[in-house]
C-alpha positions in Angstrom: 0.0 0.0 0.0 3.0 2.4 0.9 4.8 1.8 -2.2 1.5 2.4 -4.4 0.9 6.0 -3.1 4.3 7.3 -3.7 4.7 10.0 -6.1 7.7 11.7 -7.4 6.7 14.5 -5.0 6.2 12.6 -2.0 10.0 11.0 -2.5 11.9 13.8 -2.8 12.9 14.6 0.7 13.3 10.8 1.0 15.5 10.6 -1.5 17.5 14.0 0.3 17.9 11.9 3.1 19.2 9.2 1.6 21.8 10.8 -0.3 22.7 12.7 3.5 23.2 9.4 4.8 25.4 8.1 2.5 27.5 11.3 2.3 28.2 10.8 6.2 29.3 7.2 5.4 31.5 8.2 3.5 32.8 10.8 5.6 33.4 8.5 8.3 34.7 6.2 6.1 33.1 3.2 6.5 33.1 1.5 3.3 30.2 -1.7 4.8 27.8 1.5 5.3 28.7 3.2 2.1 27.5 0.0 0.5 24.0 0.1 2.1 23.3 3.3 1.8 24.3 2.6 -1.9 21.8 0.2 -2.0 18.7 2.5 -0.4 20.3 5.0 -2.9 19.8 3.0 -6.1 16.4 1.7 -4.8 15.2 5.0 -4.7 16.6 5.4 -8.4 15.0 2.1 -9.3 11.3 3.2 -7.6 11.6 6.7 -9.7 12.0 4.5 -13.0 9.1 2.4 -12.1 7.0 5.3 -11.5 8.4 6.7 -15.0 7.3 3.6 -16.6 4.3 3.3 -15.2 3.1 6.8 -16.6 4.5 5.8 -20.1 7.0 9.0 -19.4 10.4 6.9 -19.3 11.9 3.5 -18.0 15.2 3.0 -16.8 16.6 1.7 -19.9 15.9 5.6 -21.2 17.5 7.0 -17.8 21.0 5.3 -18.5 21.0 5.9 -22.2 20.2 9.5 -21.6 22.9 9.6 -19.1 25.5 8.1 -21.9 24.8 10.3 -24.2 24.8 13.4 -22.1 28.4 12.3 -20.9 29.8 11.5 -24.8 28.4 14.8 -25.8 30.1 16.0 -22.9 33.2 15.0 -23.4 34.2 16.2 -27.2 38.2 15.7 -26.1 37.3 11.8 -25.3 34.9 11.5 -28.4 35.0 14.3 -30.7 37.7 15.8 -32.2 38.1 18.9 -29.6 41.8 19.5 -28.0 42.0 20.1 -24.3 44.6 20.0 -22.5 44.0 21.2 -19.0 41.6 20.6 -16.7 40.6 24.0 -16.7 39.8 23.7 -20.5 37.8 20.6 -19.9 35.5 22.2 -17.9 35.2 25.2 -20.0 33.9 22.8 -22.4 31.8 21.3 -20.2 30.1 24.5 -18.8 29.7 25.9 -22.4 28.3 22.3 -23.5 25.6 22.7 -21.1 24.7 26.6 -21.8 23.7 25.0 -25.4 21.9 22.0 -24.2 19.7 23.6 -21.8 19.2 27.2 -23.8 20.3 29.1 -20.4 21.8 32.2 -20.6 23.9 31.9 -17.7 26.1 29.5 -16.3 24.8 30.2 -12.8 21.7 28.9 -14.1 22.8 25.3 -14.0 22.9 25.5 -9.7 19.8 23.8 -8.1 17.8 26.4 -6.2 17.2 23.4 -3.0 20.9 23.3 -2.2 22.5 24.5 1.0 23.7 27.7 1.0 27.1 26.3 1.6 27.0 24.0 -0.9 25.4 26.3 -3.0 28.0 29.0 -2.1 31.3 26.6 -3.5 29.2 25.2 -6.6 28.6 28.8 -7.7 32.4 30.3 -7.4 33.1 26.4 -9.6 30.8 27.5 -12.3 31.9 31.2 -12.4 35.7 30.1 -12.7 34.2 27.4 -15.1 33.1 30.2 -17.7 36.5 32.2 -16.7 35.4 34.3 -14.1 37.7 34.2 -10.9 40.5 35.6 -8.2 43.9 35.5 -9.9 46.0 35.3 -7.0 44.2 33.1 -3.9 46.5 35.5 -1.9 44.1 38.4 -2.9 40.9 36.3 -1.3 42.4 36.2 1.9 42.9 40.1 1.8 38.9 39.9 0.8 38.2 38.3 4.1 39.6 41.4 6.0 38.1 43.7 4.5 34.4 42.0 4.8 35.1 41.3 8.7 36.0 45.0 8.8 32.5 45.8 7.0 30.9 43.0 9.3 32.0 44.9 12.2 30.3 48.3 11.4 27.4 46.8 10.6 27.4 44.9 13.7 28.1 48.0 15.6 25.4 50.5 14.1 22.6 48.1 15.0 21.3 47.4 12.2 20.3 43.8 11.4 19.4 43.6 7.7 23.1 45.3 7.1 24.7 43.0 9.8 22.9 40.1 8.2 24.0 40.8 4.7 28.0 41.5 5.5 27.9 38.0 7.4 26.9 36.7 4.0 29.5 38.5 2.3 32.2 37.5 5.0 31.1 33.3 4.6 30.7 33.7 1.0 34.5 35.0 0.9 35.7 32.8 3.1 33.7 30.0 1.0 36.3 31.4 -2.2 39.7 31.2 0.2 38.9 27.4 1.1 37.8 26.4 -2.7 41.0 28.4 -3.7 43.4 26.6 -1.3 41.5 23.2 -2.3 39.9 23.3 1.2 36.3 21.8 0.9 34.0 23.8 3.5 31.3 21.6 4.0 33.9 19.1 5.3 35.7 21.5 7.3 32.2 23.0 9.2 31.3 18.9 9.6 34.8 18.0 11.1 34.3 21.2 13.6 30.3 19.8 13.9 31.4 16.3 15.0 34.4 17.9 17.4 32.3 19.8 19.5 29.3 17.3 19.7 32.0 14.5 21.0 33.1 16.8 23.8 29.9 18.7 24.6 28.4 15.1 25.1 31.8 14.4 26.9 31.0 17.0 29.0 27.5 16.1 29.8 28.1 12.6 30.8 30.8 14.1 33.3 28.0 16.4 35.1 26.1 13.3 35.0 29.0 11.6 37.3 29.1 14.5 39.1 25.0 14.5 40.1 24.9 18.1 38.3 23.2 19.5 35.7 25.3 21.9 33.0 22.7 24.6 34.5 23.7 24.4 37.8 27.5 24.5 36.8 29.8 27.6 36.9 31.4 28.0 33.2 34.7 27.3 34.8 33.4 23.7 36.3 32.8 22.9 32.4 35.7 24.2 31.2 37.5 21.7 33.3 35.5 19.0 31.7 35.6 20.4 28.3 39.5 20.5 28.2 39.7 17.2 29.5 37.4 16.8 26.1 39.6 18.3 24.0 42.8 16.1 24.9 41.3 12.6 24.0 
């Protein structure tokens, strides 16, 4: 009965989920999970061709040939007679490539509107350096950076929230450029911070638990205690 009131709709965030779960496998590494949330992946994939079938819209066969022949057309250095050299040439072509295909009139056009801001953030400074557009010197970025906390900081200071708001997007979307200039991935560097202070805030809690306190009732020096005793394991 569940599987017969599905809709494309009702899968989506599913389907989100899935793919978060088998990015954090991945992060941590553990190839056995990798391979089942591979498999919850691929059944979603499968139930989405079903559902295509059924409607007479597309079966799976027509999902993997249209996937073959968007990555041929794709790749005119592999099976065309276009020269590149570089990476940075490939995905020129690329980027270029899929302007034509999808009658867009900017690049910046090809980034999905659900993606996280952060995510969003690094995929949009790839697609502008894709169609040329980027910092020369990394060096330069990091001189960026100053300048937008400076900016941050008056904002902050006058009170006034929208501005504040809007320089602390201009600081993260800078500092967004350093990292994918250094070949620093963000999201991974947030998620490694995200997991650090969970282990020892937890670490902490399980020590005021010992203790017959509460993190309430605890001076912030108590917790520091704990919390550096955190930060050494």
């Amino acid at each position: 009965p569940w599987d017969q009131k599905q809709t494309f709709e009702s899968l989506r965030h599913l389907t989100v989920e899935e793919t978060y779960e088998l990015a954090d496998a991945i992060e941590e590494g553990n190839l056995e999970e990798v391979k089942k949330e591979l498999g919850d992946l691929m059944l979603h994939l499968v139930f989405y061709s079903k559902m295509g079938s059924e409607s007479g819209a597309f079966d799976v066969a027509d999902v993997l040939h249209s996937v073959s022949e968007k990555l041929i057309h794709r790749h005119p250095h592999i099976y065309g007679d276009v020269e590149a050299s570089t990476e940075e040439e490939v995905k020129a072509n690329w980027e270029a490539i899929k302007l034509k295909e999808k009658g867009t009139s900017s690049v910046l056009q090809g980034v999905p509107k659900g993606l996280p801001s952060l995510v969003k953030a690094i995929r949009i400074g790839d697609k502008a350096r894709g169609a040329g557009f980027d910092w020369e010197n990394p060096a330069d970025v990091w001189l960026k950076i100053k300048e937008e906390i400076s900016e941050f900081e008056v904002a902050h200071i006058s009170g006034n929230q929208d501005d504040t708001e809007g320089e602390l997007g201009d600081l993260l979307f800078s500092i967004v450029n350093f990292a994918r200039l250094n070949d620093l991935d963000p999201e991974l560097a947030l998620e490694r911070t995200n997991k650090k202070f969970i282990f020892r805030f937890t670490y902490l809690e399980k020590k005021a638990k010992e203790i017959g306190k509460s993190l309430k009732s605890m001076t912030l020096e108590e917790m520091d205690v704990f919390w550096n005793e955190a930060k050494t394991l």
